[in-house]
C-alpha positions as CSV (number, residue, x, y, z in Angstrom):
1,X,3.9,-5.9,23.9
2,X,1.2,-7.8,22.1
3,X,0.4,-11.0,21.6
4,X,1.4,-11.8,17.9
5,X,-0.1,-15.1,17.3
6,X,-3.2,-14.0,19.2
7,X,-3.3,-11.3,16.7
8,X,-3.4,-13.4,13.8
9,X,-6.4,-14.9,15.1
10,X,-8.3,-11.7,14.8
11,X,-7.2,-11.2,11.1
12,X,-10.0,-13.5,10.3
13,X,-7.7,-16.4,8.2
14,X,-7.2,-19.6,9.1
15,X,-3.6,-20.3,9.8
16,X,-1.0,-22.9,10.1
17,X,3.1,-22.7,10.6
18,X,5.0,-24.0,8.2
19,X,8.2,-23.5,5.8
20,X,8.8,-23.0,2.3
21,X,12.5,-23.4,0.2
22,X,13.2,-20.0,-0.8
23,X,16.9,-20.0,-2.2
24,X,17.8,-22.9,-1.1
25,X,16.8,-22.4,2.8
26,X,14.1,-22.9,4.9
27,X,11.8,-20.0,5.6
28,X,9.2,-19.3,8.3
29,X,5.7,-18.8,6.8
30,X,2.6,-19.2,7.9
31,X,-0.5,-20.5,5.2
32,X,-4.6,-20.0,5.2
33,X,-7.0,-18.8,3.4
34,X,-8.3,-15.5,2.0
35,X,-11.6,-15.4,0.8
36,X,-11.5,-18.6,-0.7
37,X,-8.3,-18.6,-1.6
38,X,-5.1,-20.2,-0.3
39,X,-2.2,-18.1,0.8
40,X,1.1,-17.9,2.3
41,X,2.0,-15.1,4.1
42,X,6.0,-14.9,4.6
43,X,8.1,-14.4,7.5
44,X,9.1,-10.9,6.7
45,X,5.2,-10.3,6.7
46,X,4.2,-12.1,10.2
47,X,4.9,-9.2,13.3
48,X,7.3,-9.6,15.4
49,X,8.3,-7.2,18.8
50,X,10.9,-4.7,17.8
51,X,11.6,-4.8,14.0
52,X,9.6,-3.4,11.1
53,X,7.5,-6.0,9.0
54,X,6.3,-5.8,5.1
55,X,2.1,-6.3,4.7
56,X,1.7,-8.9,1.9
57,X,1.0,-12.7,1.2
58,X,1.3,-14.5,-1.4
59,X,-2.0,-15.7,-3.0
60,X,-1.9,-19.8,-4.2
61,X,1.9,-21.3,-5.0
62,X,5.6,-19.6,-3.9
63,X,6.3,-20.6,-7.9
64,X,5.7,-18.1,-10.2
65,X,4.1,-18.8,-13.6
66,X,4.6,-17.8,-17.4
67,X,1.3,-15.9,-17.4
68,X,-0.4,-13.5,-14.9
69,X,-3.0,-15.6,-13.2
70,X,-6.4,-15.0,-14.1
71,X,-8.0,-13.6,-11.6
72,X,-5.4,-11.0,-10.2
73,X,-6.8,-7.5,-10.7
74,X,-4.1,-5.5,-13.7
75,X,-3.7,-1.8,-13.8
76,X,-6.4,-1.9,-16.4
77,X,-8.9,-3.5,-14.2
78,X,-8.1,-1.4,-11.1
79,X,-8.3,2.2,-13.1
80,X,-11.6,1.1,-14.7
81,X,-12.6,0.6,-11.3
82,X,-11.6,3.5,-9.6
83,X,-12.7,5.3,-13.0
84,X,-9.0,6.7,-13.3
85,X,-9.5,5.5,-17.6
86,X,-12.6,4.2,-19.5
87,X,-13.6,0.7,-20.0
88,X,-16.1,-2.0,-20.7
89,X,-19.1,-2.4,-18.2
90,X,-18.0,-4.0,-15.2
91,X,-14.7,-3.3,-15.6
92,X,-13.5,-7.3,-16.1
93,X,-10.4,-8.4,-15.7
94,X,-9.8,-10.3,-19.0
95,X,-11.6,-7.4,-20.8
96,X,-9.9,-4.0,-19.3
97,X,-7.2,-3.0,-21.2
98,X,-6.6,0.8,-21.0
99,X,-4.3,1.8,-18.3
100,X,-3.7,4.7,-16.0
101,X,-0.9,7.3,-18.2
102,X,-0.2,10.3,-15.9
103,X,2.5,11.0,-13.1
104,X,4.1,13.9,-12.6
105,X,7.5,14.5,-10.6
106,X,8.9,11.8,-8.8
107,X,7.7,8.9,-6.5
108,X,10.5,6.9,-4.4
109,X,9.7,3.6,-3.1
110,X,12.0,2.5,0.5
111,X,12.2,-1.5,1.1
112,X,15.1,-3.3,2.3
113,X,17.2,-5.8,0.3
114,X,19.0,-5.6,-3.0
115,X,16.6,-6.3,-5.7
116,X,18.6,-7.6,-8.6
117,X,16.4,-8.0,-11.5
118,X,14.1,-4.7,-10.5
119,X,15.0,-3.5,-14.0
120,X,13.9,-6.1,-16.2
121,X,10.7,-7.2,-14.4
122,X,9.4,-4.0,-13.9
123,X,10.1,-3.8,-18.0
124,X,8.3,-7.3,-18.9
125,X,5.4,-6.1,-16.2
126,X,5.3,-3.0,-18.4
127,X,4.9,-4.5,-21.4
128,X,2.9,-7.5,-20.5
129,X,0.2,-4.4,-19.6
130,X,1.3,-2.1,-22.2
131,X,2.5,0.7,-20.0
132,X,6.0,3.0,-21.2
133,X,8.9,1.4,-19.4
134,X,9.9,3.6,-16.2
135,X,12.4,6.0,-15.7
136,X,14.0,3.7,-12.8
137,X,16.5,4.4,-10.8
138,X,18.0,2.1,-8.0
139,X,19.7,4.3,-5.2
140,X,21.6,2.5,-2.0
141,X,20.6,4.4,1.1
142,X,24.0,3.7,3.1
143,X,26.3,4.2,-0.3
144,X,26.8,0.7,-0.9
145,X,24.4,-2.2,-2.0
146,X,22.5,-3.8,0.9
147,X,22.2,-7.9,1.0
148,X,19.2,-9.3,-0.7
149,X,16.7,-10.5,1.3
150,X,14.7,-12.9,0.0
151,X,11.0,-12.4,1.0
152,X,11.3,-8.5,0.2
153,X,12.0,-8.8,-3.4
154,X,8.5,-9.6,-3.5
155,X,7.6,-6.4,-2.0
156,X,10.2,-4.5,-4.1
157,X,8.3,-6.0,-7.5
158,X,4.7,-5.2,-5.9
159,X,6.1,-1.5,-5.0
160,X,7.8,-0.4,-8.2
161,X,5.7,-2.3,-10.6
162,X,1.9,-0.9,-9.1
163,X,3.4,2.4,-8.4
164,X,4.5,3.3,-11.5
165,X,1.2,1.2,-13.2
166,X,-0.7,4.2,-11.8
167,X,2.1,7.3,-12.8
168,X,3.8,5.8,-15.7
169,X,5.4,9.3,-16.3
170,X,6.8,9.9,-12.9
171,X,10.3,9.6,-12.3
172,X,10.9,6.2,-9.9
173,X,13.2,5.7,-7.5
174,X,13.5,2.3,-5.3
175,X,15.4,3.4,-2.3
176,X,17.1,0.1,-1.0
177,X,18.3,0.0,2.4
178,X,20.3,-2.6,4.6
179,X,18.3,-4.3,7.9
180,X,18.6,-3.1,11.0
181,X,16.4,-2.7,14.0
182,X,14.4,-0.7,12.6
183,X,15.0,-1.9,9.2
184,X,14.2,-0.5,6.2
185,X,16.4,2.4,8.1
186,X,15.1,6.0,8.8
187,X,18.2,7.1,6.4
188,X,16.7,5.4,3.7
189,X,13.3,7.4,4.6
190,X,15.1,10.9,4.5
191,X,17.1,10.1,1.4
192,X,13.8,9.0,-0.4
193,X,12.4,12.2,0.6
194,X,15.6,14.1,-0.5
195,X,15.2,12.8,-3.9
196,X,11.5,13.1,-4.3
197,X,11.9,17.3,-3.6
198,X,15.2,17.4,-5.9
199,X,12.8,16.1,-8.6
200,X,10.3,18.1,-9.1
201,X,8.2,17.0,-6.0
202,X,5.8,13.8,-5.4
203,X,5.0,10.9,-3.0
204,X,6.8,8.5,-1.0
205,X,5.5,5.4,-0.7
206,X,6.4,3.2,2.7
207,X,4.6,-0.8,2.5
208,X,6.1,-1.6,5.9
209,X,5.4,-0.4,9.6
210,X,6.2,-1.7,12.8
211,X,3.8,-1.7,15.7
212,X,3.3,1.9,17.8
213,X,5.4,2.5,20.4
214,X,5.6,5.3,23.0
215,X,8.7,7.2,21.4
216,X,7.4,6.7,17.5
217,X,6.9,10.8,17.5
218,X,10.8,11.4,17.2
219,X,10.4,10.0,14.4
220,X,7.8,11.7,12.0
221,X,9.7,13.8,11.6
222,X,11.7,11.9,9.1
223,X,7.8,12.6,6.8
224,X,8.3,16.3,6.3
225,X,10.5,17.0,3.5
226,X,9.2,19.5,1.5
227,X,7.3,19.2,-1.6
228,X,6.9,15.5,-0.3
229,X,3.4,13.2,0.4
230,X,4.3,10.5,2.3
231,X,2.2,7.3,2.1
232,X,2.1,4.2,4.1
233,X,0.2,1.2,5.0
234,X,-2.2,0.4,7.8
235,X,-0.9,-3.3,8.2
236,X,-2.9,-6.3,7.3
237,X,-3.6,-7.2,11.0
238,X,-7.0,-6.7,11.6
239,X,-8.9,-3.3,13.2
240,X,-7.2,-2.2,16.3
241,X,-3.5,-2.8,15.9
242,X,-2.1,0.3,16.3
243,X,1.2,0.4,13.7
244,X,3.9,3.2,12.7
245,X,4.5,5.4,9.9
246,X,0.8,4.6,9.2
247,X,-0.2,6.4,13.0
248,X,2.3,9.7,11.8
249,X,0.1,12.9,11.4
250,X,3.0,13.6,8.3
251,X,1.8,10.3,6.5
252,X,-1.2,9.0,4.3
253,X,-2.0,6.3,6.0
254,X,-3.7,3.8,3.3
255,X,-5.8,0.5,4.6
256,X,-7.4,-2.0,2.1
257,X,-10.9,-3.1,0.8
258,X,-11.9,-6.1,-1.3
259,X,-14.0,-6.1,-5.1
260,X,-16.4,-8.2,-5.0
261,X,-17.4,-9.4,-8.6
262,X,-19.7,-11.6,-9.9
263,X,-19.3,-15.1,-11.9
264,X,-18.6,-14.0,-14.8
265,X,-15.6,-11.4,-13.6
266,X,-17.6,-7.5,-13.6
267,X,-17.1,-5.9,-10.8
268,X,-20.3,-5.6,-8.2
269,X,-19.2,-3.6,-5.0
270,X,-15.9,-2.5,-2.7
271,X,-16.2,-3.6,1.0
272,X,-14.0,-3.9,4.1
273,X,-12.4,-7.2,4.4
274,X,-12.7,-8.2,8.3
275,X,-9.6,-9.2,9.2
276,X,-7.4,-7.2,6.4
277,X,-6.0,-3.8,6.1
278,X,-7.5,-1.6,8.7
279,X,-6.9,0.8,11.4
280,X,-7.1,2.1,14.5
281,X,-6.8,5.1,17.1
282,X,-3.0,6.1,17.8
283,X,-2.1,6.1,21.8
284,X,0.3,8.5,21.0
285,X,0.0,10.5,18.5
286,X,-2.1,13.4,18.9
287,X,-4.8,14.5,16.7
288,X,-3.7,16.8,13.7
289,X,-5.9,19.4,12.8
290,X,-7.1,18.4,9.5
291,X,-9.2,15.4,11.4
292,X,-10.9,18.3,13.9
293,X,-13.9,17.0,11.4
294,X,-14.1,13.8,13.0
295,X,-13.2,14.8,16.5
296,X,-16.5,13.6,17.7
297,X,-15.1,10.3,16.9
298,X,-11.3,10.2,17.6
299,X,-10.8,12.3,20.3
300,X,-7.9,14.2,21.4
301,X,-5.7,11.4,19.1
302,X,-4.4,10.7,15.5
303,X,-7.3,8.1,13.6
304,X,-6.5,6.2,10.6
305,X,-6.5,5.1,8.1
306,X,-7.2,8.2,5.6
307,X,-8.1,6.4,2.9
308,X,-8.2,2.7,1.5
309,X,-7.6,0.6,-1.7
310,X,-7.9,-2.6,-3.2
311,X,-6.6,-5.4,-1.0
312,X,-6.9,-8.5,-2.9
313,X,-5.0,-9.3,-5.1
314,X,-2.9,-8.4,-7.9
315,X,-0.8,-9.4,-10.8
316,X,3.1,-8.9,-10.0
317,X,5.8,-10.2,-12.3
318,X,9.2,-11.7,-10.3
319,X,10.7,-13.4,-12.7
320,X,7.4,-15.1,-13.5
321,X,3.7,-14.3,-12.9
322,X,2.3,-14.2,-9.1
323,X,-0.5,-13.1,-7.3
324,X,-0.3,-10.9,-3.9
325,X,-2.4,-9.4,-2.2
326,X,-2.2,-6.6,1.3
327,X,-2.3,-3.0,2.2
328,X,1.6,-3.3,0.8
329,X,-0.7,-3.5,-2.6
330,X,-3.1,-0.8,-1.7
331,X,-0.2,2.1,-0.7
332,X,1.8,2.6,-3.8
333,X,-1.4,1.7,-5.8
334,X,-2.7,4.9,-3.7
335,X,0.8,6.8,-3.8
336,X,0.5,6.4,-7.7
337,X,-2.9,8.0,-8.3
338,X,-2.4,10.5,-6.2
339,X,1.0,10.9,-8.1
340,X,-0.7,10.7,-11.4
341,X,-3.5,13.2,-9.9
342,X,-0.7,16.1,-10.9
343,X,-1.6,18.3,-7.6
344,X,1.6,18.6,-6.4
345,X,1.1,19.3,-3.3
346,X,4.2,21.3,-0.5
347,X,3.5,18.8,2.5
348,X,1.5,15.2,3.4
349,X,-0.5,17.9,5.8
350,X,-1.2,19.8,2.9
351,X,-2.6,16.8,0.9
352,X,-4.8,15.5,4.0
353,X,-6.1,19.1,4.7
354,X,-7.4,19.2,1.3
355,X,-8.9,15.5,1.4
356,X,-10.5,16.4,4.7
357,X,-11.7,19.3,3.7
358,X,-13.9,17.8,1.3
359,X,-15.3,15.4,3.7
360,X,-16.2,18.7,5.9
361,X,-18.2,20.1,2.9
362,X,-20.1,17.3,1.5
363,X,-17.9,16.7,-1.4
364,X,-15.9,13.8,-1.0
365,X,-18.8,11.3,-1.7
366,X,-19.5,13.4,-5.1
367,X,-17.1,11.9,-7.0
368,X,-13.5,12.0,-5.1
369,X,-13.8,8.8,-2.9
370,X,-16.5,5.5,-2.6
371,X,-17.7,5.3,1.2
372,X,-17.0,1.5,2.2
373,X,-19.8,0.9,4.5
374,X,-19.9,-2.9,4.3
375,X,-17.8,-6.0,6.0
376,X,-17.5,-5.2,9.6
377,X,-19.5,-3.7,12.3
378,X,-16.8,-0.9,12.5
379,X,-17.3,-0.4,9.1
380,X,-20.0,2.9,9.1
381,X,-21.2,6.0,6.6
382,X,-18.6,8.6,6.7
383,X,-15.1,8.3,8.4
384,X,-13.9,5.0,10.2
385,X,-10.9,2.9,10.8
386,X,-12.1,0.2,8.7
387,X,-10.9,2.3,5.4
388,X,-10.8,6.4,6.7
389,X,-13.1,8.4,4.6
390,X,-12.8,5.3,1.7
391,X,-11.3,4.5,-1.6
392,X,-10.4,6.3,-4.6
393,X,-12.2,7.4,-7.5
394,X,-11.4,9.4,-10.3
395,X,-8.4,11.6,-9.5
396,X,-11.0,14.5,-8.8
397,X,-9.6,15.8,-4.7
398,X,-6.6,14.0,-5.1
């Protein structure tokens, strides 16, 4: 098993151990810095041998505030960006206000824990942005309503509230599931899958993973429900640390970049983040046939991730106004565009073989996706495991 704390080393922050109150109890965390700014990245988000870890931190304060803070990137922001709507030049966070309004079918969201106010912060994140309030619906995967657990509420706002900022007319579903060893549980993955097919079709979106581990192909297939894409994040660990559903040939594996902008908030560039979301080659699982195109680099085994998003950070509302940032951002943003893309595709392999396909022919970098070439020596032109074949834009190959 790996070295945890050693691993943290590599992710390029300075760290500390500490706690934080957190419902009236203490709570492992560990704090540092992210370009520039102070974080805290909580217990449920710090890897640990056997059990399945969320991939967020918690940009400045644990306390929320009345207002979204002012630099946190909005679903206006991001789809001017990623030129999913039209906005001013430079796409500025005080000054982008149209947002993303497709979505088509369903997307289902799995965490663990109850999340009791999902309703009404999803609606005040909503509004605050001016987005149609979702069609939410809160389904317990074992029958009966799971504990809450305090650190993944966070998760569960950051899921629901970017995934359906990017589809606003899909159908959402937050799939809740107790803990167990491998919480959230693999039930809660084949019910979310179950309702994403009895709806129409759509995505899955998964912002946890556990580390790889020799008997993780038993369980992909739990990603192959029909009319389903399954999306899921690369961890914030660093290059090199291989981590499950991400490795699965039946998932989208989604790692994270960084905008750069300039002092007076427009947006200059999209770059790997040394140390954040990233990928690896999988020791196990073997390579699918829609990456034969980058054979040359991954061998005989499974590369990822496939494609990147924005790392850091974004605007959630929990009962107040916080800033996160992690690939736990970058999948359901991802899941949501290509939600909102309307290509409904029959399987994840479907979606990848069309993705790749494009990178075989010379399209991708026409329009579909930006090529992050910049902030790591792993990061190169084309295909890597800094961000896979890169980050979206427009919903053209999506």
């Amino acid at each position: 098993m790996k070295n945890y704390v050693a691993m943290f080393a590599i992710v390029a922050i300075a760290l500390s151990v500490g706690t934080y109150l957190s419902s009236g109890s203490a709570q492992e965390h560990q704090t540092g810095t992210f370009h520039g700014r102070n974080i805290i990245i909580p217990e449920s988000s710090i890897p640990r041998p056997g059990r399945i870890n969320t991939n967020y931190f918690i940009v400045g304060s644990r306390e929320f505030t009345p207002q979204p803070p002012p630099d946190a990137e909005t679903p206006a922001s991001l789809g001017c960006v990623y030129q999913l709507v039209s906005g001013p030049t430079g796409c500025p966070i005080a000054t982008s206000t149209n947002v993303p309004t497709g979505g088509i079918g369903a997307i289902a969201i799995v965490d663990a824990g109850d999340y009791p106010t999902a309703a009404s912060d999803l609606h005040a994140f909503s509004a605050q942005f001016g987005i149609p309030d979702a069609d939410l619906t809160v389904v317990y995967a074992d029958g009966t309503k799971p504990p809450v657990y305090q650190d993944w509420i966070v998760e569960e706002a950051l899921d629901i509230e970017w995934a359906h900022a990017m589809a606003p007319k899909a159908k959402l579903f937050l799939v809740e599931s107790v803990q167990i060893n491998t919480d959230p549980t693999w039930r809660a993955v084949a019910v979310a899958g179950k309702l994403v097919h009895e709806n129409g079709g759509g995505v899955v979106s998964m912002s946890w993973g556990i580390p790889e581990w020799p008997q993780e192909v038993n369980f992909d297939k739990y990603f192959t429900a029909p009319g389903v894409v399954y999306f899921a994040a690369s961890g914030d660990f660093g290059l090199n640390f291989p981590f499950h559903p991400a490795a699965s040939p039946n998932v989208v594996a989604v790692g994270g970049t960084y905008f750069n902008r300039d002092n007076n908030g427009n947006f200059l560039n999209e770059q790997y983040y040394t140390g954040g979301g990233g990928g690896t080659i999988s020791p196990y699982e073997a390579r699918p046939s829609y990456q034969n195109v980058i054979s040359n680099i991954v061998g005989n085994f499974r590369g990822y991730p496939d494609v990147a998003s924005d790392f850091c950070c974004a605007a959630i509302y929990l009962q107040g106004w916080g800033e996160v940032g992690g690939t736990s951002w970058g999948t359901p943003t991802m899941a949501g565009i290509v939600n909102a893309a309307g290509h409904l595709a029959k399987s994840t392999n479907q979606a990848l073989t069309v993705i790749y396909g494009e990178y075989a022919n010379g399209q991708a970098y026409k329009g579909p996706f930006y090529d992050i070439t910049t902030g790591d020596p792993n990061c190169k032109t084309g295909w890597d495991i800094c961000s896979g074949i890169g980050s979206p834009r427009t919903y053209k190959g999506k």
